[in-house]
Backbone as CSV, one residue per row, in Angstrom:
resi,resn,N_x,N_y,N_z,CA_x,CA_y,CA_z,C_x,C_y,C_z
1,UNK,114.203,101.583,94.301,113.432,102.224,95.354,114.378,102.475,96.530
2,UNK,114.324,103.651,96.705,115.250,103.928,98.170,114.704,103.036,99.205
3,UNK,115.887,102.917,100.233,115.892,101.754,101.132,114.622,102.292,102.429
4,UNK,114.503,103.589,102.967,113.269,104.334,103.423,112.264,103.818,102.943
5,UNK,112.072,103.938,101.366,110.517,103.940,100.997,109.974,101.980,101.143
6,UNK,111.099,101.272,100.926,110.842,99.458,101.005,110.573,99.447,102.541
7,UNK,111.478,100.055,103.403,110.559,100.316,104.836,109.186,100.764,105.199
8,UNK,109.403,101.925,104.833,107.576,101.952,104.754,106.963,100.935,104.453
9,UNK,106.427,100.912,102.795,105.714,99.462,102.876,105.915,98.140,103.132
10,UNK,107.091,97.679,103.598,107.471,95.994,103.968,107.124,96.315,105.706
11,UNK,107.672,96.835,106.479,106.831,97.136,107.866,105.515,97.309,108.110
12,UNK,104.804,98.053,107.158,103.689,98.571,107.560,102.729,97.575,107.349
13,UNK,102.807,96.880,105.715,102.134,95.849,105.651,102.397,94.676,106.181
14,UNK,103.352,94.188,106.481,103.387,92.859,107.856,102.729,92.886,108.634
15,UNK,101.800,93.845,109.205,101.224,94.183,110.260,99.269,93.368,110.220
16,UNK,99.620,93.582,108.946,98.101,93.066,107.882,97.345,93.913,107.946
17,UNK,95.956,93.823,107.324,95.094,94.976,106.457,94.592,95.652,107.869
18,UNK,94.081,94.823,108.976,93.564,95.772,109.891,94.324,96.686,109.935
19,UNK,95.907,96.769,110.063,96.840,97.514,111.018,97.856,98.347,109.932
20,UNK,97.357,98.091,108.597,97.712,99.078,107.807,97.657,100.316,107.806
21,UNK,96.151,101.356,108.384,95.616,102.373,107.928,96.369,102.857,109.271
22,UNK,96.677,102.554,110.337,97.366,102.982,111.241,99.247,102.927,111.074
23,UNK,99.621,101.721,110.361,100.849,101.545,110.579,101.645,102.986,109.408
24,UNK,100.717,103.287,108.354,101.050,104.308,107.115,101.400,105.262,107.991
25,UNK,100.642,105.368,109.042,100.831,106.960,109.676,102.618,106.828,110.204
26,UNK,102.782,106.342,110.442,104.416,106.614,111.364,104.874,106.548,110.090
27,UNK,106.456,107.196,110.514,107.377,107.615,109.487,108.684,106.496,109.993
28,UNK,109.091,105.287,109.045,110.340,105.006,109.275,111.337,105.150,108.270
29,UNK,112.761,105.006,108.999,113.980,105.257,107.690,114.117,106.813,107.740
30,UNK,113.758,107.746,108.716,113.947,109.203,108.223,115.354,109.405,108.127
31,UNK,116.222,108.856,109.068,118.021,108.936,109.379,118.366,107.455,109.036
32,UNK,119.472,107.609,108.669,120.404,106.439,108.834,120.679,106.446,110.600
33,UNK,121.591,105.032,111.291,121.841,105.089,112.734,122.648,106.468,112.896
34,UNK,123.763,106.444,111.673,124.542,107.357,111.799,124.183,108.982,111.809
35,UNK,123.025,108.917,110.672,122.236,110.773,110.698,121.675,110.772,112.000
36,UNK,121.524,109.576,112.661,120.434,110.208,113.653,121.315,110.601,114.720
37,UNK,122.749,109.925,114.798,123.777,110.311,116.190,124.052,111.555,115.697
38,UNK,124.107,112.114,114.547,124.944,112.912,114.020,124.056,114.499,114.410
39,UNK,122.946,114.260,114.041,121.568,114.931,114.393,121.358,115.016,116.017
40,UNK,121.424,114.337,116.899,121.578,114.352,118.473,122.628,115.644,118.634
41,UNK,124.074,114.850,118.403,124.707,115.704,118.525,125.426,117.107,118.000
42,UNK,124.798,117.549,116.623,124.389,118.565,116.198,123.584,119.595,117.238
43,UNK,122.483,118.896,117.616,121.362,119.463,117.900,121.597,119.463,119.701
44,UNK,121.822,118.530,120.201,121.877,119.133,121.881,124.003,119.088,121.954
45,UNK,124.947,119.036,121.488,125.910,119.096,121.888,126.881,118.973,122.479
46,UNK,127.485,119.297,123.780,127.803,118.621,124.858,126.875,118.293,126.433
47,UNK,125.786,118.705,125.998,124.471,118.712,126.396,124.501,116.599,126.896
48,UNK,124.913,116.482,125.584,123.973,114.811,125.167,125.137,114.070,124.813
49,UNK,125.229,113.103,126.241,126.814,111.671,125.959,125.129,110.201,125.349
50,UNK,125.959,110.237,123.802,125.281,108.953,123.496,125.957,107.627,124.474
51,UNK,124.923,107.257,125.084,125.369,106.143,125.914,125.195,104.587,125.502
52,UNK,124.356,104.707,124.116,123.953,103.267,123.598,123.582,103.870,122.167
53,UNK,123.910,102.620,121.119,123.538,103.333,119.585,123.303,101.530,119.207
54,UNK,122.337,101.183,118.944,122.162,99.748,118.369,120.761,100.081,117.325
55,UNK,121.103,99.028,115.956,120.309,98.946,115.422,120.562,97.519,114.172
56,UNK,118.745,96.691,113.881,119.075,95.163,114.385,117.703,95.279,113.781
57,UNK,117.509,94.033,113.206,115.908,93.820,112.005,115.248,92.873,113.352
58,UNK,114.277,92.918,113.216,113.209,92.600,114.379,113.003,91.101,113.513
59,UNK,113.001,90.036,114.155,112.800,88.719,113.192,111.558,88.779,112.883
60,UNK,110.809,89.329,113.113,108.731,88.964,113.288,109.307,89.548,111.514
61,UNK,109.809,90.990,111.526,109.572,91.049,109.792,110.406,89.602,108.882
62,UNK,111.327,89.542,109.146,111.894,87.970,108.499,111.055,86.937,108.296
63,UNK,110.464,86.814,109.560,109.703,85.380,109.221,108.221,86.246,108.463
64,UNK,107.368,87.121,108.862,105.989,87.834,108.127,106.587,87.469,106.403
65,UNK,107.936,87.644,106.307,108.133,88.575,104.771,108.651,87.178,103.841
66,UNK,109.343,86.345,104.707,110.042,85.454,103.939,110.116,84.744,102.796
67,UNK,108.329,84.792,102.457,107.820,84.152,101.297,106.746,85.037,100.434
68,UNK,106.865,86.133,100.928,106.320,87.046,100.214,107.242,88.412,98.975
69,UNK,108.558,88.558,99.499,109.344,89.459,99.035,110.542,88.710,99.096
70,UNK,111.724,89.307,97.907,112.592,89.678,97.855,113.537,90.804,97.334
71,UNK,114.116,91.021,98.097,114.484,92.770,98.301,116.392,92.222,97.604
72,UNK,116.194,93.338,96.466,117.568,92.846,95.468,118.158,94.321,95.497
73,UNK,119.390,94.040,94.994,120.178,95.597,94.761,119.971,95.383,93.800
74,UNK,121.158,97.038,92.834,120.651,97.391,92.022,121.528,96.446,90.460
75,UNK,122.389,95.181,91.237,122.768,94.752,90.254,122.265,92.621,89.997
76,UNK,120.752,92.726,91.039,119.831,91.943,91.094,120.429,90.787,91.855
77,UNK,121.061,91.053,93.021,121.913,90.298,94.025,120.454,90.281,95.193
78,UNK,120.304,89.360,95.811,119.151,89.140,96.649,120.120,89.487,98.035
79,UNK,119.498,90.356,98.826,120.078,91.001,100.101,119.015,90.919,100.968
80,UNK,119.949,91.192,102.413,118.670,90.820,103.045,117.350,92.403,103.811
81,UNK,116.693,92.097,104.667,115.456,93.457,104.294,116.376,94.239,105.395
82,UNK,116.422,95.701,105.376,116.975,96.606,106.662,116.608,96.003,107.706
83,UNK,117.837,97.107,108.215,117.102,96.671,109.769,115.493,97.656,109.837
84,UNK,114.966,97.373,110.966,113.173,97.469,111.541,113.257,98.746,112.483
85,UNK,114.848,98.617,113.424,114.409,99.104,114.780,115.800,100.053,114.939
86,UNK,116.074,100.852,115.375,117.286,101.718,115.789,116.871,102.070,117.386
87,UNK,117.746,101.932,118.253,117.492,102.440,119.771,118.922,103.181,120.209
88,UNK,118.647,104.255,120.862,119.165,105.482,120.772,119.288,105.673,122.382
89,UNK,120.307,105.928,123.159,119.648,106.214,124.634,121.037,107.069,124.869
90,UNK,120.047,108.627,125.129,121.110,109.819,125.358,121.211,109.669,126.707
91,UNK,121.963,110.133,127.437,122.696,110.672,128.626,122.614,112.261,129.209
92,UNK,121.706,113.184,129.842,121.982,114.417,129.769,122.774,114.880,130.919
C-alpha cells in the first residue's frame, strides 16, 4: 500500500468513529516535504523565499496506534508510521 493511502486511514481513524466521517474528508500525503517545496517554488518563483520546511509524526498517532498496527516494508521489516504533519512557512 502506498505510504499516502496508510496515511489516510491510520490518521483518520485515530481520531475514532465519531471523527471518522469528518477526518475521510481531508486529503493527506498529496506531496512528499520535498514535492511540496518543489511545487511552491515552481509555482510562485522568486516571488516565495521558503523560510522554514519541517516535517515530524505527531506522537498522539504513536501512542493512538501502538498496539493496534504495524506498518512493515516490502521485505516485512517493521518501520516506523510517516510522519502526520509537514509545516511550510513562505516568505513573500
Amino acid at each position: 500500500m502506498p505510504v499516502n493511502d496508510a496515511m489516510e486511514f491510520l490518521y483518520a481513524y485515530t481520531w475514532g468513529e465519531e471523527a471518522y466521517v469528518h477526518e475521510v474528508q481531508e486529503q493527506f500525503g498529496y506531496f512528499t516535504p520535498s514535492e511540496f517545496t518543489a511545487f511552491i517554488l515552481d509555482t510562485l518563483g522568486n516571488e516565495a523565499k521558503i523560510v522554514e520546511s519541517k516535517h515530524f509524526l505527531q506522537e498522539v498517532y504513536t501512542e493512538a496506534l501502538k498496539d493496534k498496527v504495524r506498518i512493515m516494508d516490502q521485505d516485512g521489516n517493521v518501520v516506523p508510521l510517516p510522519d502526520s504533519t509537514c509545516l511550510i512557512v513562505i516568505e513573500k
